[in-house]
N, C-alpha and C positions, 0 to 999 in steps of 0.2 A: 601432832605436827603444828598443829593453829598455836598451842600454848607457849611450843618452843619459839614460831615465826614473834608471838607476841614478845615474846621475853628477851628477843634478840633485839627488835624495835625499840622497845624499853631502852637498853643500856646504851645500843646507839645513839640514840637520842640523846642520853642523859652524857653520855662520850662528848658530844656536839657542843652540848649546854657547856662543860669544864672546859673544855677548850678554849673555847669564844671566853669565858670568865677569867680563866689563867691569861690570856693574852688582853685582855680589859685591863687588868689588875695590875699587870705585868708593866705596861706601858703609861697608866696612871699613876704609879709610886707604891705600890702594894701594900702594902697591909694600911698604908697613910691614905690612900687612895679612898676617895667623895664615892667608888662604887663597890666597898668593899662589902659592903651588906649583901652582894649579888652571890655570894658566895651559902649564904642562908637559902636560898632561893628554890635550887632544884630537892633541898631535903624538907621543905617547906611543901612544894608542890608535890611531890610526892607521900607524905602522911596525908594532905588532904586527899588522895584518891589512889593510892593501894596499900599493902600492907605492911605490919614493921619490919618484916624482915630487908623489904628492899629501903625501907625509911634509915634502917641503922646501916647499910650499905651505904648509901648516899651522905650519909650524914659523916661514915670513916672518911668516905672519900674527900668530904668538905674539910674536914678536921686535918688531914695532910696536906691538903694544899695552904690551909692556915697556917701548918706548923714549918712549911717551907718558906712563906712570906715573912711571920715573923724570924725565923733565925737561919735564913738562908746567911748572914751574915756575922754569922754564932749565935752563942746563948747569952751574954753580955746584955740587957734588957731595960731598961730604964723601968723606973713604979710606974707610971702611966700605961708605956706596954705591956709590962703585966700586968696589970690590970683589966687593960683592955683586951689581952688575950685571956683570961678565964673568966671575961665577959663572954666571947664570942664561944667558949667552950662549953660554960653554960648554958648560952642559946643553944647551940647544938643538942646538949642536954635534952632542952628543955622541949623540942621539935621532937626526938625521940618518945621523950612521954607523953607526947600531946598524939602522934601515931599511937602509941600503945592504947591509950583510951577511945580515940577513936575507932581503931580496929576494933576495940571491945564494944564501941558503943553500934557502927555497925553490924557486929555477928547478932545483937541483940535485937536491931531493928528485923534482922533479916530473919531470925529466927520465931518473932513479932507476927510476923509476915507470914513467915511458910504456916505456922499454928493458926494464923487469921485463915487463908487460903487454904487450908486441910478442913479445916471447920464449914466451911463456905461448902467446898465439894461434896463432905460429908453429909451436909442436912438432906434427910428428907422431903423435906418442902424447899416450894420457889423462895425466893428473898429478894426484892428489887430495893436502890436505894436512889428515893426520890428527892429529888431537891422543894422547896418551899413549896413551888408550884408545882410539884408533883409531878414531875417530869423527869422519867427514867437519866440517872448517873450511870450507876452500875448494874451488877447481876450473878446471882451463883450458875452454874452448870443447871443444876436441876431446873430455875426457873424456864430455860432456853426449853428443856426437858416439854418443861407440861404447855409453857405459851406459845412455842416454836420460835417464829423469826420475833425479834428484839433488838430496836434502833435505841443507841443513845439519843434523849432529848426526846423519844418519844412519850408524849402524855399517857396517865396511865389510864383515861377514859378512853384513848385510841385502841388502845389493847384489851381491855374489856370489855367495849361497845357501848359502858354507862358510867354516868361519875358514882363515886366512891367518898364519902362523906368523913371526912376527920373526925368528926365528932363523937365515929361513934367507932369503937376499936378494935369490933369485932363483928363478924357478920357471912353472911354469905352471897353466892352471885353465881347466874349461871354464863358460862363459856358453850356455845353451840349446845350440845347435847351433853356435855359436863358440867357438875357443878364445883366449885371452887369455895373454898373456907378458908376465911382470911382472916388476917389480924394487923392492924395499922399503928402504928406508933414513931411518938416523937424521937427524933436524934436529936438531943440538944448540947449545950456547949453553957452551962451556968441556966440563964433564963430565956436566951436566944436559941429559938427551935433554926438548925441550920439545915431541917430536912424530915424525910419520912422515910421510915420503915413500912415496907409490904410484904411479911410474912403468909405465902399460901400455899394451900393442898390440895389435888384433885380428891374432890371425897362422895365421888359418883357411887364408888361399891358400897361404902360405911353405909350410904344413904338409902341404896335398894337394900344393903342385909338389916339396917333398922323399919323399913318396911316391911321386909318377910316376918322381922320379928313380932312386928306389930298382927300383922296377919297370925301369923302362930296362935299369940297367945286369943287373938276373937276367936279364932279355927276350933283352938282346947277346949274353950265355953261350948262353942256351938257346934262339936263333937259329943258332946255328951248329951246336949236335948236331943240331935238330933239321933243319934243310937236307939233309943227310947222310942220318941217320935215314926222314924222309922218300921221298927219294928211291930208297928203297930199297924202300917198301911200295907209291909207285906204281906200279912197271913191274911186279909180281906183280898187281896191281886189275887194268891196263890187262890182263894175262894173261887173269885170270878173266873179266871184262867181256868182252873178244873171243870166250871159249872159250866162254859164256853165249850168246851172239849166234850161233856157228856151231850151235850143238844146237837150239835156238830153229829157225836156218832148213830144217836138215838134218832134225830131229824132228819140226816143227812143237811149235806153244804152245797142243795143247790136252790135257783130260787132265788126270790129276794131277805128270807130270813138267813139264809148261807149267807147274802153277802154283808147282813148286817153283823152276823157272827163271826163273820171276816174283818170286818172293821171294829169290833170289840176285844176281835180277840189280837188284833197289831197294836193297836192302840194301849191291852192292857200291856203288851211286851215294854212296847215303848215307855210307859211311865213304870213300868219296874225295871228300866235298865237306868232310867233319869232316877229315880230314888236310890240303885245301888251306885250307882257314881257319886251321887250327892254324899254316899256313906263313905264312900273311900276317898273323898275330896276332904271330908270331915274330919277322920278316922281313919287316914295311910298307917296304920300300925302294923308292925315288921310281920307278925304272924308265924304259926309254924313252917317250917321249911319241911318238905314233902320233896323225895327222886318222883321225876315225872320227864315224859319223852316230849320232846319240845315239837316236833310232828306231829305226833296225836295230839299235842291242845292246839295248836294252828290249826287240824281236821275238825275237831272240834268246834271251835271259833266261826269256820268258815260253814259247817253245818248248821249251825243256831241261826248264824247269821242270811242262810241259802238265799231268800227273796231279795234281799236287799245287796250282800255281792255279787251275785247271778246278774245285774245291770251292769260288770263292768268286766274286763279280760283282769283276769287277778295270774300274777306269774310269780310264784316263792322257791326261794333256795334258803331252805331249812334243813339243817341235819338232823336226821331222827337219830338223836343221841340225848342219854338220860345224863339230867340237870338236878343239883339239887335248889332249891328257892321256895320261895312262898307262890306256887301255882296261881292261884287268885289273883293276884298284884299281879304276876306278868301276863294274864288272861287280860286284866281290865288294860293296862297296856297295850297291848296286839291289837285287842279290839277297840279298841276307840282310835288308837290310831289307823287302823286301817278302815272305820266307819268313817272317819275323818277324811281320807285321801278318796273312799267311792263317793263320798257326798260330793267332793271336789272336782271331781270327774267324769260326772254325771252328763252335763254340756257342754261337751266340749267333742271334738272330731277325734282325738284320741285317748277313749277310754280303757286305760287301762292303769293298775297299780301294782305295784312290785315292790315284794318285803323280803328281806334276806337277814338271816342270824350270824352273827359268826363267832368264833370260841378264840378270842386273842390269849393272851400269855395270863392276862390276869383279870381281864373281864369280859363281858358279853359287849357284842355291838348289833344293834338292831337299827336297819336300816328299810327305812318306809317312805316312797316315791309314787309321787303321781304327775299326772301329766295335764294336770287343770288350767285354770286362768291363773294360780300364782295366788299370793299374798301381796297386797299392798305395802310399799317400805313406810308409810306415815301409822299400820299401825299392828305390823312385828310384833313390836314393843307389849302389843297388850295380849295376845294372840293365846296367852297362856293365864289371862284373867279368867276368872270364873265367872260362869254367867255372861261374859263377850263373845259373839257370833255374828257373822255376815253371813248365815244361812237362815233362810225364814222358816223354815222346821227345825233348825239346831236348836240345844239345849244350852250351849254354852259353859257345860261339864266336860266335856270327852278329855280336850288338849289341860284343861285344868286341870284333872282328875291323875294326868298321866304326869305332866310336871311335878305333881305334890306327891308320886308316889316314888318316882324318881329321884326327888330329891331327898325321902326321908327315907332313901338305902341309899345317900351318899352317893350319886350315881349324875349323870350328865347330859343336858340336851342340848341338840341342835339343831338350828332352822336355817335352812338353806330355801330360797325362795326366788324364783328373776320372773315378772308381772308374765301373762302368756304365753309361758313355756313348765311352768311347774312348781311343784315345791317338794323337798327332799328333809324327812328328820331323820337324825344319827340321835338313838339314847345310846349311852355308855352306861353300862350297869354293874359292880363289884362282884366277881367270882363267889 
């Protein structure tokens, strides 16, 4: 409807325009007539702004009212007018070709364009284009993406928060809690720089998985001393532990030699669950897979552990359904996250922790709440460093131990945390 209403305007118009011309022409002495060039006019204005087809319409049309001016009064013709009319026929001509190139030159810009503007939307990365003083022009799609709001004329130290140095063409900078990799370069025009290019990426993930990886490969080394190493402190624990246990039953445990063999003998637990986590923080290696009933190792778990869950109301929805896995890896999981959430719950008015398993379509989800003072949001972030604790008896292995085991069966965490109300982990773990 719009194209027809335009194309009716069109010819109206251009109706209006020969009208007023013919009666110009008409009343000046016609084709002798000081305004007969008005006759060029509307096929003139129209190849400079639409197409040839209405260019060579306009142009019949000029062409008949020529051919009426000159021989409305026959064909009889002097050399001078003819002459002068396969001048004016040639112009006409020559208005025709000058649309047809135009059209073409046109489709070419505009084609120019759509390829320039497909490219733009296509990249990957932001693109701003700054002028001398480095003060946003333009912008692809993606930039709006990663920078949000973006004023033209805004500076691009406005939007970063710090200047950005030509000098040097490549570099990086952090945006809040993002970091951004950039690359700066001249737009120029011969020797005259008429501008800057701002090529960036958010490259916040690249940057923690080249961390992990760095982590990896120290882990690989010091998986292997420590295997050895290890090994070596166990079987002197597993000594004392037993040699504890015989005085215990030969002595009895009361008195104050009980209660020293009370405290040698928590103490040896405690640094032999700190040396087997230190192993699996080391050395998460996948292991054999074993069927085992997911109820009996949580009975389990919570019986090893009696003294120290017994401090808190522990409430599990666990199906006793046989799993197959590496038993061990999901033991040192269960239990560290759940030493984790009683240690958290310790102080607080409502102690209690709650773990539930559940059997999704393609993985396990294990979900472990407590009801403590929460985790801090300044440091989340580190929560799953090894050796990092805000408890003055933690070891700073447990949530390590459980992330690195997690993650090397391809598997998922989650930290849900609001300061004085609790903290909530979802692992996701591959069938």
């Amino acid at each position: 409807m719009r194209i027809l209403s335009e194309n009716f305007l069109f010819w109206f118009s251009k109706s209006l325009d020969f009208v007023l011309i013919f009666i110009l022409l008409y009343f000046t002495g016609g084709q002798e007539s000081p305004l007969f060039f008005l006759l060029f006019m509307p096929a003139l204005e129209t190849a400079l702004t639409k197409d040839v087809k209405k260019t060579d319409s306009i142009a019949l049309v000029s062409l008949l009212l020529m051919v009426y001016f000159f021989f409305n009064k026959g064909f009889v013709l002097s050399y001078n007018d003819w002459l002068s009319f396969f001048l004016y026929v040639g112009a006409l001509g020559l208005i025709s070709y000058l649309a047809l190139k135009l059209s073409e030159l046109r489709e070419e810009i505009t084609q120019k364009e759509d390829i320039q503007r497909y490219l733009l939307s296509s990249l990957s990365a932001g693109l701003l284009f700054l002028d001398p003083n480095l003060k946003v022009l333009s912008w692809n799609p993606r930039a709006r993406e990663i920078l949000g709001k973006i004023a033209r004329g805004q500076s691009l130290k406005e939007i970063l928060g710090q200047d950005i140095s030509t000098e040097v063409s490549r570099g990086e900078t952090n945006l809040g809690k993002r970091i951004l990799g950039y690359s700066i370069f001249p737009l120029r025009r011969e020797k005259e720089i008429l501008g800057w290019g701002f090529l960036f990426q958010d490259i916040t993930e690249l940057k923690k998985k080249e961390r992990r990886l760095r982590e990896a490969e120290k882990l690989a080394s010091l998986g292997t001393m420590a295997a050895g190493l290890i090994h070596e402190i166990k079987n002197p624990l597993a000594s004392i532990s037993g040699g504890v246990q015989f005085l215990k039953e030969n002595l009895g445990s009361s008195g104050e030699l009980g209660q020293v063999l009370e405290v040698i003998s928590r103490e040896t637990e405690r640094l032999n669950r700190l040396v087997t986590n230190f192993l699996f923080f080391a050395r998460p290696e996948r292991g054999e897979k074993e069927r085992f009933n997911l109820k009996d190792l949580l009975r389990e778990i919570l019986d090893t552990n009696q003294p120290l869950f017994s401090q808190v109301k522990m409430k599990a929805r666990v199906p006793s359904v046989e799993i197959e896995a590496n038993k061990e890896q999901w033991r040192q999981i269960l239990e560290n996250l759940l030493i984790n959430a009683v240690e958290a719950s310790r102080e607080v008015q409502r102690s209690e922790v709650e773990i539930e398993v559940e059997l999704l379509d393609r993985d396990y989800l294990i979900k472990v709440r407590d009801y403590g003072s929460g985790i801090k949001e300044d440091i989340r972030s580190r929560i799953f460093e090894p050796f990092f604790t805000t408890k003055p008896t933690g070891t700073g292995l447990g949530l390590a131990v459980v992330y690195r085991i997690v993650e090397n069966l391809k598997g998922e965490v989650k930290l849900f945390s609001k300061e004085g109300e609790g903290t909530l982990f979802e692992i996701k773990l591959p069938r």
